[in-house]
N, C-alpha and C positions, 0 to 999 in steps of 0.2 A: 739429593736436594738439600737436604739439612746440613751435610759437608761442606756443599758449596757455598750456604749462605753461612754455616760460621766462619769458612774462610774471607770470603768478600768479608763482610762484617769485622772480621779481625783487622785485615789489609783498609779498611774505610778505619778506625779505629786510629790503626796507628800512623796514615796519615795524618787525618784530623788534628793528632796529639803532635806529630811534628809542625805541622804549622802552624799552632798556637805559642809552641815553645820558639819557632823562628821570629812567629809577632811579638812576643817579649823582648826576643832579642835584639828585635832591629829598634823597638821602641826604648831600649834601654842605653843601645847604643845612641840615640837619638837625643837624649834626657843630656849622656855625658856630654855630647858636643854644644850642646847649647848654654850646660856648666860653661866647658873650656872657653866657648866663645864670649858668654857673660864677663868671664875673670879675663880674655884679652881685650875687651871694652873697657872695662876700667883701667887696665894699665894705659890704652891709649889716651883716654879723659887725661890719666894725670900727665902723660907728655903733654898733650895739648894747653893745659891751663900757664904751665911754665911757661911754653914756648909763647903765649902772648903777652904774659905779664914782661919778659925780654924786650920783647919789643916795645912796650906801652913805657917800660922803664927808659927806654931810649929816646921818647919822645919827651918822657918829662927832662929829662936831660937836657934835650935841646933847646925843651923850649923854656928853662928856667938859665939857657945862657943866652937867649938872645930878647927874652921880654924880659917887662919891667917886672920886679918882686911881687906887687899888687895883681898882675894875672896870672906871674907863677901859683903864688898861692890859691886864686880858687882853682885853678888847674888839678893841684893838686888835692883841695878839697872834693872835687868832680872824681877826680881817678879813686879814691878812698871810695868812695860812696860808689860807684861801678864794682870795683874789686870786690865789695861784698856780696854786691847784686852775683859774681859769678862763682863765687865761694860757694854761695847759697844754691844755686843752681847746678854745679859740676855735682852734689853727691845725685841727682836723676839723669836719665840715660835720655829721655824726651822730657820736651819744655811746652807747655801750653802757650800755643801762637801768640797770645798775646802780651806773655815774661817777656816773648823772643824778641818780640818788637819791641819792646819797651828797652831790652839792652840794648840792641841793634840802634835806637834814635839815644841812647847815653854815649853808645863807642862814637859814632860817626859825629855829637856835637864834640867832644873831646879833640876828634882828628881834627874838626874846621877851625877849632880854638889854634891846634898848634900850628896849621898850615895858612894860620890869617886867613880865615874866608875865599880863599881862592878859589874854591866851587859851596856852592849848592847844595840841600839835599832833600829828597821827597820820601816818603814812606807810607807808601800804599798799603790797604788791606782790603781785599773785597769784602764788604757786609754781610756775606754768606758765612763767613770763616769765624768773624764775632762771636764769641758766647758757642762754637762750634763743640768744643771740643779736643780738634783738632791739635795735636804735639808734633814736636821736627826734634832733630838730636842735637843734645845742646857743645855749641864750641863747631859746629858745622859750617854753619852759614858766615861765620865774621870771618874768618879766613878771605874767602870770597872778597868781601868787601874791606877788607884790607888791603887785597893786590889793588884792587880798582882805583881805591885811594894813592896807597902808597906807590905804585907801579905807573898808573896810566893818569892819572887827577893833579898829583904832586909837581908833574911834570909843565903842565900847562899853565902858564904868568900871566894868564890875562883876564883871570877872574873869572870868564864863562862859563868856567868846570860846572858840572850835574852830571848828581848821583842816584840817580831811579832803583830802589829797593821794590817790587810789587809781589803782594800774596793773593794771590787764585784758589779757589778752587775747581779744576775742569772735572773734575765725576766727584761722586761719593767718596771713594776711594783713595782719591789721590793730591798732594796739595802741589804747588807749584809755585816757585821763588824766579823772579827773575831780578836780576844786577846787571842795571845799563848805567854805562859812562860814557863822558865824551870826551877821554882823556887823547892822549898821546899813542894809542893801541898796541896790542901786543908786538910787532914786528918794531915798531922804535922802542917798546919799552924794553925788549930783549938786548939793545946795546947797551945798557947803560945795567947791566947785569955780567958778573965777572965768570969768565970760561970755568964750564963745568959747577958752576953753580947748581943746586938742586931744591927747591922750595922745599925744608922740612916741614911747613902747614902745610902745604899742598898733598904730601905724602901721607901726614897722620890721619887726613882728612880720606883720601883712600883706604887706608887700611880700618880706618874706623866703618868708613861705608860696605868693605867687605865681612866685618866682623858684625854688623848687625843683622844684612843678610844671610848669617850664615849663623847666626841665634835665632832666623825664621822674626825678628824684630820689625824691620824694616826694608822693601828695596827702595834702596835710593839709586840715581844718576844724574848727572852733570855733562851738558855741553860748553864748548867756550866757542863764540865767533865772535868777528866782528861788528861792530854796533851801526855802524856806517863807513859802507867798506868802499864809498864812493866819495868819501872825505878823505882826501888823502894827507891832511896838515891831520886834521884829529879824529879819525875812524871808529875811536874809542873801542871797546869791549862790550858785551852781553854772554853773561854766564845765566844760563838756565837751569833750575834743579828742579825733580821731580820726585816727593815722596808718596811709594805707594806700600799702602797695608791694608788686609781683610779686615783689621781691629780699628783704623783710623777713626771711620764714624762714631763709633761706640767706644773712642780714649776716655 
């Protein structure tokens, strides 16, 4: 009997001991990936910031050759004063909902200065989310609202354009972004896009949503449909995102 239980005993023993050294292991391996994943987030942040100051450079471009001197110039005092707002913001990986919106209603007056008014814009927040808490990853969401602009809003001459930004919250958990237009929709905005073209925000914006999942940060997703898909002159777009995290309430 005394054999048998220091045998058992030994064999429980060095179980035991391997599968604390396999739970180090896997927790170690765990630690590194969420390093590597940390370190390709910031490399994608810093694609992302260039890839819109590009473009926001091309807007001032334009629209310092076809206005007068006197709106180029606040124009360009308005983009100064944004560029630092996102300076400030690209060194955090999430932004407190309410930075976000605060850049989101700087980027979108900017666009309607350089598009003459040609749409509208609203920017909702439900009163739950106020004073929440609640963070989104920052350089995420303008993207979004750039195509809606520049892709499906830009397109429309008759002034009626509207751009619905709205923040939710449907659980604890989770926030929720919707982006409706009433532009030109995806299916006519896709002609006037050159074969083989490939959004690089669209893509950074991807690869960014999988690198935060996969630092355990954030899930996020994104749907795109039509806005009104029984409008066939202007159907527009609605992009819906969803961010979820076990941390969200208590950011």
């Amino acid at each position: 009997v005394l054999l048998v239980t220091g045998f058992l005993g030994t064999v429980g023993f060095v179980v035991v001991r391997r599968l604390r050294e396999a739970k180090r292991r896997i927790a170690a391996e765990q630690a590194l990936n969420q390093r590597l994943a940390g370190m390709e987030l910031e490399a994608l942040k810093a694609q992302m910031n260039p890839h819109f100051i590009f473009n926001a450079l091309g807007s001032i471009q334009y629209f310092i050759q076809t206005q007068e001197v006197e709106l180029a110039d606040d124009y360009l005092t308005r983009f100064a004063s944004l560029m630092r707002q996102y300076l400030d913001s690209s060194r955090e990986t999430l932004l407190p909902i309410e930075q976000e919106v605060a850049l989101l209603r700087n980027y979108t007056e900017l666009e309607q200065m350089r598009f003459e008014e040609l749409f509208s814009v609203e920017l909702r927040i439900s009163d739950e989310l106020l004073g929440s808490g609640f963070q989104v990853p920052t350089m995420m969401i303008q993207p979004f609202v750039e195509n809606a602009i520049n892709h499906g809003l830009s397109e429309r001459r008759d002034g009626g354009g509207l751009l619905v930004i709205h923040f939710t919250q449907p659980s604890m958990d989770t926030l929720c972004c919707t982006i409706r237009d009433n532009g030109i929709g995806r299916k006519r905005s896709a002609q006037h896009v050159r074969p083989g073209h490939q959004s690089r925000g669209m893509k950074i914006v991807q690869e960014k949503m999988d690198t935060l999942a996969a630092a355990d940060l954030l899930q996020t997703n994104y749907t795109i449909t039509d806005a009104n898909p029984n409008d066939e002159q202007f159907p527009g777009t609605l992009v819906t995102l969803h961010f979820k995290s076990p941390d969200y309430a208590n950011a």
